[in-house]
N, C-alpha and C positions, 0 to 999 in steps of 0.2 A: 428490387427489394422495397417493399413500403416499411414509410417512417413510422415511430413507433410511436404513440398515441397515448395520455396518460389513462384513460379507461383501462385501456389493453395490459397493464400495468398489472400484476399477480397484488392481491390484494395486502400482503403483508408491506409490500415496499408500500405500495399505499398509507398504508398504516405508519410507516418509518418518515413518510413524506408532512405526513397531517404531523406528527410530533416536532417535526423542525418548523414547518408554518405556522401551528397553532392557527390555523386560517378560519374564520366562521364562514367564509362565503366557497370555501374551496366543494362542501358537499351540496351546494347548490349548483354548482356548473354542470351537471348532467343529470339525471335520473338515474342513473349507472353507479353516479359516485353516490349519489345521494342515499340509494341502498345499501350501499357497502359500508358507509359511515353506518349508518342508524342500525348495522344487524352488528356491528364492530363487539368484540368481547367486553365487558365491564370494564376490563383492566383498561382497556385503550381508552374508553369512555373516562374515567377516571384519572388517568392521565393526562388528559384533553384540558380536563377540568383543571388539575394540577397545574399545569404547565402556563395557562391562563390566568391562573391566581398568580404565579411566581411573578410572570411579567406586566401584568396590569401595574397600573399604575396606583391604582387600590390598596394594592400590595403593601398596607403600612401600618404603624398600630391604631388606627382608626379603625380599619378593615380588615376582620380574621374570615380566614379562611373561611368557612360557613357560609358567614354572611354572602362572599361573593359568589360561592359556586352555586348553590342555591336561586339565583337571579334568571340562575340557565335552566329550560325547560329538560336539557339529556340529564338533569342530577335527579332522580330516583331516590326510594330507598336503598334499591340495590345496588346502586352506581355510591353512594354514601356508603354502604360496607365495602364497596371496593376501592375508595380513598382510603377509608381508616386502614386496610391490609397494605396499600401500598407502602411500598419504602420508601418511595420519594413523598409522603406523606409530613410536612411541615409542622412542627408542633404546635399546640394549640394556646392560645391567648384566653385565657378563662377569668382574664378581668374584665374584658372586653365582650358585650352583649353581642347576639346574633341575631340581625335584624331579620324579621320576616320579609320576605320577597310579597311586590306587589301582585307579583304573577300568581301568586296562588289562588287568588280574590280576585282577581280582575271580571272573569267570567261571570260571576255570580250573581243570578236573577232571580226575580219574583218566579216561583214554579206554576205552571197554567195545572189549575187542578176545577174539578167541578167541586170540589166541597169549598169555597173561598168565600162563601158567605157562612159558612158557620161561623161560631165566635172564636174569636182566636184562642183564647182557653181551652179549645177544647182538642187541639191536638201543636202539630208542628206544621203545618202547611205544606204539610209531602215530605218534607226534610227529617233523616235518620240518621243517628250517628255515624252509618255506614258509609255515609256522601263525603267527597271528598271535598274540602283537603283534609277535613277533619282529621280521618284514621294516619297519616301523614305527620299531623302539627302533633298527635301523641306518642309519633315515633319519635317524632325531633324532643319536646317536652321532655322525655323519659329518658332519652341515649346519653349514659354518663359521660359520653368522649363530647359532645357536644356544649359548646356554654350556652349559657339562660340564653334563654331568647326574651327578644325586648318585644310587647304585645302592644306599645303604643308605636312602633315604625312608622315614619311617614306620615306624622300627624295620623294616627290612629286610623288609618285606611281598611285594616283586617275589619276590624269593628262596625265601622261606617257600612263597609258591603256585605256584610253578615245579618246588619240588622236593615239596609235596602233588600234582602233576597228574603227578609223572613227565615231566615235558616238559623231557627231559634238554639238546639242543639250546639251550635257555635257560636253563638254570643254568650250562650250558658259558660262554655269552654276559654275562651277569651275574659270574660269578667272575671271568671274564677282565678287566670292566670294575673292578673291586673292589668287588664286592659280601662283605658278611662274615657268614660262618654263624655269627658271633659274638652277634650282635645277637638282643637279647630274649632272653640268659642259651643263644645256642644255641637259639633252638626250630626253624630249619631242620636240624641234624642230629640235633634230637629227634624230627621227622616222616620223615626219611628212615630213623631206624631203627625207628619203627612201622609203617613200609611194610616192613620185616625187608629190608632193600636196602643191602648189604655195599657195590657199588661204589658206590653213591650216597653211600653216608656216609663212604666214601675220599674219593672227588671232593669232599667239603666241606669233610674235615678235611686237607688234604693238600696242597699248595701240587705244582702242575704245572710243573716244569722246562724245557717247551720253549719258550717265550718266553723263559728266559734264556741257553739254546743258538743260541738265533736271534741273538740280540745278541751272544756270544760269537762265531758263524762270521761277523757284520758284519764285527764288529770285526778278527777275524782277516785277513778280504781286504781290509782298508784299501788303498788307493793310497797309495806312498812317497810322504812329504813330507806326508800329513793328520796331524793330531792327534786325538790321541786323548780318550779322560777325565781323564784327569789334565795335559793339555794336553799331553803329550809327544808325541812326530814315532815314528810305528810303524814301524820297525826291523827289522830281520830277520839274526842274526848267521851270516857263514860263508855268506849266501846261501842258508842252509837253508828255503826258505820251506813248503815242504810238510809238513815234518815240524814246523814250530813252529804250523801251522794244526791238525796235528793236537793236539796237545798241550797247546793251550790248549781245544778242544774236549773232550777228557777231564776236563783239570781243572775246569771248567766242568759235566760230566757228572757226577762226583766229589759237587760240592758238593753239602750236605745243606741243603734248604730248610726255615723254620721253618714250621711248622703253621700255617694262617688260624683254629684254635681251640683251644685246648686242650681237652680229651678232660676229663671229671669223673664223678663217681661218681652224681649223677643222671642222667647219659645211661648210665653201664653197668645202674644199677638199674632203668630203661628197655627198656634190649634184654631183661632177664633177665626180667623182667613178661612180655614179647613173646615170650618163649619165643624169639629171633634168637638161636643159637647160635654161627654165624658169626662175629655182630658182638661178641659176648661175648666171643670169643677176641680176634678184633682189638683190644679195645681193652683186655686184659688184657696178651695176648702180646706184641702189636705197639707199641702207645702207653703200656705200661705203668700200665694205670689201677689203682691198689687198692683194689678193695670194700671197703666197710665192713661192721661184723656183720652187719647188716638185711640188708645183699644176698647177705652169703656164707648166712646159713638159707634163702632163696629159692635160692640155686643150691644150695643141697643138699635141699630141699625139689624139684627139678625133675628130680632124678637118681634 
């Protein structure tokens, strides 16, 4: 009679075996098992995950759930609806941010395209909203069971490899959530002016207006008798309502929004190494940076 062999094993006890190990290396021992794990039903996948949060050492109010299952490449969306159905599903800490995982970013490269000498204005560099992780971070973003997620993680890593891949569509996505090109002394609009990328290194350093035109033309068509932010009842004097909807849209237009970074002399002595002409001026002419000696002999050393 031969001995009996864990492969050989019916795949449910399998399944009964991995929930008591919690083992990561147990579906690496064969090809055999390796399939078995990875075709495994959600439930098990999610349980997996579960079972690994409870006993990690994570496991504390530093670390909610989220954050840690997320880190593992078997958590899905669909593996994510089969945590929240579970019953052995932990409740949630929603003081506590959900950090984005480096894994989602890690991959993410410059795309080999033949259009790479056009100007950058003039499209996304191959990149679509469709690309992941994008379509992903707005399931996470939007899923009410889920807490905020924190967009500067890791010293702002999402950011940094979003705007090294040129994957404009997510840096758009990222700043909007408040991600900060601040983070790590700036080194995301230190990469986007080694890519010598003028509107890239606007769109970091430069705070976008129409989010608060949106909320200013809100506010403007209130219905009589709402309050407003300051709790007062929105008014309208003389019955002039078109013209004070304009008007507060101007002023609103008007407003000078502050930078998400201040501009410094290691990022211009940066573009000027780069030979980024462009961005040299922007942030000479534009943000008023002032080289020091070291950078003004390099820009006179380049002319």
């Amino acid at each position: 009679m031969s001995s009996l062999s864990l492969p050989s094993l019916p795949v449910e006890l399998l399944y009964e075996i991995q929930s008591f190990a919690l083992s990561s290396s147990l579906p690496l021992t064969s090809r055999h098992l390796y399939a078995v794990f990875k075709s495994a039903p959600l439930s098990i996948h999610a349980s997996y995950l579960i079972g690994r949060y409870i006993n990690s050492e994570t496991a504390s109010f530093r670390s909610g759930l989220i954050s840690v299952v997320l880190r593992y490449p078997l958590c899905t969306q669909d593996v994510l609806e089969a945590i929240f159905r579970s019953p052995e599903c932990p409740p949630q800490r929603f003081r506590t941010p959900t950090e984005l995982p480096r894994r989602l970013f890690r991959a993410l490269a410059p795309k080999k395209s033949q259009l790479r000498k056009r100007k950058r204005e003039e499209g996304d560099e191959g990149w679509s909203p469709d690309d992941e992780p994008l379509p992903f971070l707005h399931y996470l973003y939007d899923h009410p069971r889920i807490p905020h997620l924190y967009a500067n993680s890791f010293d702002g890593y999402a950011l940094t490899k979003a705007v090294h891949a040129g994957f404009l569509p997510l840096v758009r996505f990222l700043l909007e959530h408040d991600a900060s090109p601040a983070c790590k002394d700036g080194l995301a609009v230190m990469v986007a002016i080694r890519r010598k990328d003028l509107g890239l290194v606007r769109m970091l350093v430069e705070r976008d207006d129409r989010q608060l035109q949106k909320k200013a033309r809100t506010a403007s068509v209130a219905p009589e008798g709402t309050q407003g932010v300051a709790g007062q009842t929105a008014s309208v004097p003389n019955g002039n309502e078109s013209e004070a909807k304009q008007e507060g849209f101007k002023s609103s237009k008007r407003r000078r929004l502050e930078d998400r970074v201040r501009v410094n002399q290691a990022m211009l002595r940066t573009a000027v190494k780069c030979d980024a002409r462009e961005i040299v001026e922007y942030l000479v002419k534009e943000k008023g940076c002032v080289p020091d000696m070291k950078t003004v002999l390099m820009i006179n050393s380049h002319e």
